[in-house]
C-alpha positions, 0 to 999 in steps of 0.5 A: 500500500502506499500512504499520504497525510490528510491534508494539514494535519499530520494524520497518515491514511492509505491513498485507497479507502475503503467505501462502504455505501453498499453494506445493508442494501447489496452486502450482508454484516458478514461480507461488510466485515469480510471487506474490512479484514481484507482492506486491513491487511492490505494495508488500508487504514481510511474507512469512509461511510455516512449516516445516510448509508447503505445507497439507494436511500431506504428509511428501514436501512439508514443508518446500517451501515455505520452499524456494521462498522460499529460491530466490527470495531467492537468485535475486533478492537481496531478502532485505534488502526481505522482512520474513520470518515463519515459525513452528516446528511444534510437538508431534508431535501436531498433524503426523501425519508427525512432524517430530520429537519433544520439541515446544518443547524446547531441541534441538527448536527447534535442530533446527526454527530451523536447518533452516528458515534453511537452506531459507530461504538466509538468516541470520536470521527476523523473525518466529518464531512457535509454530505451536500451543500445547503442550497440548491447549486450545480452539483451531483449530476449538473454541469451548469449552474441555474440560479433560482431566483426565488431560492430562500438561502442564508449563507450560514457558512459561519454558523456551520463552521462555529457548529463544527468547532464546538466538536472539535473542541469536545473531541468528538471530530478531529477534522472537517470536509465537504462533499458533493460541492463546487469552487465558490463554497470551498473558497467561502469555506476557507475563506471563513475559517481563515478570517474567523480563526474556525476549523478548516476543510482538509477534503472535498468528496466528489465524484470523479472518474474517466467519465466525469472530470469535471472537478478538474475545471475550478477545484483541482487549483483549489485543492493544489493552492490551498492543499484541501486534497479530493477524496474521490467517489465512485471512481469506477462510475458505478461500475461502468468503467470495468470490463463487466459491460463490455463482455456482459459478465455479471451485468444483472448484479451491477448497480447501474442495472439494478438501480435505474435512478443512477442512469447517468453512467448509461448515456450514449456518450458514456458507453461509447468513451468507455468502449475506447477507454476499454480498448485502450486498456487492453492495448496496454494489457490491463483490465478497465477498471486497473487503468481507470484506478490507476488514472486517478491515484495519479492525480496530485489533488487526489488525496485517498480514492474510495473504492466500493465493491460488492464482490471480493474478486472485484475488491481485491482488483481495485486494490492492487492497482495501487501497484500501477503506474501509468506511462505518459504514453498512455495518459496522453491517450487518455486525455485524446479520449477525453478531449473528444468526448469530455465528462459525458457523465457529470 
C-alpha cells in the first residue's frame, strides 16, 4: 500500500479507502466485515461511510451501515488502526425519508454527530464531512449552474463552521470536509475559517472518474493552492468503467442495472468513451477498471480514492492497482479520449 497525510494535519491514511455505501442494501454484516479484514491487511487504514448509508436511500436501512462498522470495531478492537470518515446528511431535501429537519443547524448536527458515534461504538470521527451543500447549486449530476431566483438561502457558512468547532473542541471530530460541492463554497469555506480563526476543510468528496472530470475545471487549483486534497467517489462510475459491460459478465448484479435512478453512467456518450477507454486498456494489457484506478491515484489533488465493491474478486482488483503506474504514453491517450468526448457523465 502506499500512504499520504490528510491534508494539514499530520494524520497518515492509505491513498485507497475503503467505501462502504453498499453494506445493508447489496452486502450482508458478514461480507461488510469480510471487506474490512481484507482492506486491513492490505494495508488500508481510511474507512469512509455516512449516516445516510447503505445507497439507494431506504428509511428501514439508514443508518446500517455505520452499524456494521460499529460491530466490527467492537468485535475486533481496531478502532485505534481505522482512520474513520463519515459525513452528516444534510437538508431534508436531498433524503426523501427525512432524517430530520433544520439541515446544518446547531441541534441538527447534535442530533446527526451523536447518533452516528453511537452506531459507530466509538468516541470520536476523523473525518466529518457535509454530505451536500445547503442550497440548491450545480452539483451531483449538473454541469451548469441555474440560479433560482426565488431560492430562500442564508449563507450560514459561519454558523456551520462555529457548529463544527464546538466538536472539535469536545473531541468528538478531529477534522472537517465537504462533499458533493463546487469552487465558490470551498473558497467561502476557507475563506471563513481563515478570517474567523474556525476549523478548516482538509477534503472535498466528489465524484470523479474517466467519465466525469469535471472537478478538474475550478477545484483541482483549489485543492493544489490551498492543499484541501479530493477524496474521490465512485471512481469506477458505478461500475461502468470495468470490463463487466463490455463482455456482459455479471451485468444483472451491477448497480447501474439494478438501480435505474443512477442512469447517468448509461448515456450514449458514456458507453461509447468507455468502449475506447476499454480498448485502450487492453492495448496496454490491463483490465478497465486497473487503468481507470490507476488514472486517478495519479492525480496530485487526489488525496485517498474510495473504492466500493460488492464482490471480493472485484475488491481485491481495485486494490492492487495501487501497484500501477501509468506511462505518459498512455495518459496522453487518455486525455485524446477525453478531449473528444469530455465528462459525458457529470
Amino acid at each position: 500500500m502506499k500512504y499520504t497525510v490528510l491534508p494539514n494535519t499530520d494524520i497518515k491514511i492509505s491513498k485507497i479507502c475503503l467505501g462502504t455505501m453498499t453494506w445493508g442494501e447489496q452486502n450482508t454484516e458478514a461480507q461488510g466485515y469480510e471487506q474490512m479484514d481484507y482492506a486491513l491487511d492490505a494495508g488500508i487504514n481510511f474507512f469512509d461511510t455516512a449516516e445516510l448509508y447503505p445507497i439507494p436511500k431506504n428509511p428501514k436501512t439508514q443508518g446500517a451501515t455505520e452499524t456494521y462498522m460499529g460491530n466490527w470495531f467492537k468485535k475486533t478492537g481496531n478502532r485505534d488502526k481505522i482512520v474513520l470518515a463519515s459525513k452528516i446528511a444534510g437538508p431534508p431535501k436531498f433524503n426523501p425519508h427525512q432524517i430530520r429537519e433544520g439541515g446544518f443547524s446547531r441541534n441538527s448536527m447534535e442530533d446527526a454527530l451523536h447518533k452516528s458515534l453511537e452506531r459507530l461504538q466509538t468516541d470520536y470521527i476523523d473525518l466529518y464531512q457535509l454530505h451536500w451543500p445547503d442550497r440548491s447549486s450545480n452539483f451531483f449530476g449538473k454541469r451548469g449552474y441555474r440560479h433560482e431566483s426565488d431560492q430562500q438561502w442564508e449563507d450560514t457558512i459561519r454558523e456551520t463552521l462555529e457548529n463544527l468547532q464546538r466538536f472539535v473542541e469536545q473531541g468528538k471530530i478531529r477534522h472537517i470536509g465537504l462533499s458533493n460541492d463546487v469552487p465558490w463554497s470551498v473558497m467561502r469555506f476557507i475563506e471563513e475559517s481563515k478570517y474567523q480563526g474556525l476549523p478548516r476543510i482538509v477534503t472535498v468528496q466528489n465524484p470523479y472518474n474517466l467519465l466525469n472530470r469535471t472537478y478538474e475545471v475550478g477545484l483541482a487549483e483549489i485543492s493544489i493552492r490551498e492543499n484541501v486534497g479530493l477524496f474521490p467517489y465512485s471512481p469506477l462510475a458505478f461500475g461502468r468503467l470495468t470490463d463487466k459491460f463490455i463482455n456482459g459478465k455479471d451485468i444483472n448484479r451491477a448497480r447501474i442495472t439494478l438501480y435505474p435512478e443512477m442512469a447517468r453512467y448509461n448515456k450514449e456518450n458514456a458507453i461509447k468513451a468507455t468502449k475506447q477507454y476499454y480498448d485502450l486498456a487492453k492495448d496496454h494489457n490491463m483490465s478497465l477498471a486497473t487503468m481507470s484506478l490507476a488514472f486517478i491515484h495519479q492525480q496530485a489533488f487526489v488525496c485517498s480514492t474510495i473504492i466500493g465493491a460488492t464482490q471480493m474478486d472485484q475488491l481485491k482488483e481495485n486494490i492492487a492497482s495501487i501497484d500501477v503506474q501509468l506511462d505518459a504514453t498512455v495518459l496522453d491517450q487518455i486525455n485524446k479520449i477525453h478531449d473528444a468526448i469530455p465528462n459525458p457523465a457529470p
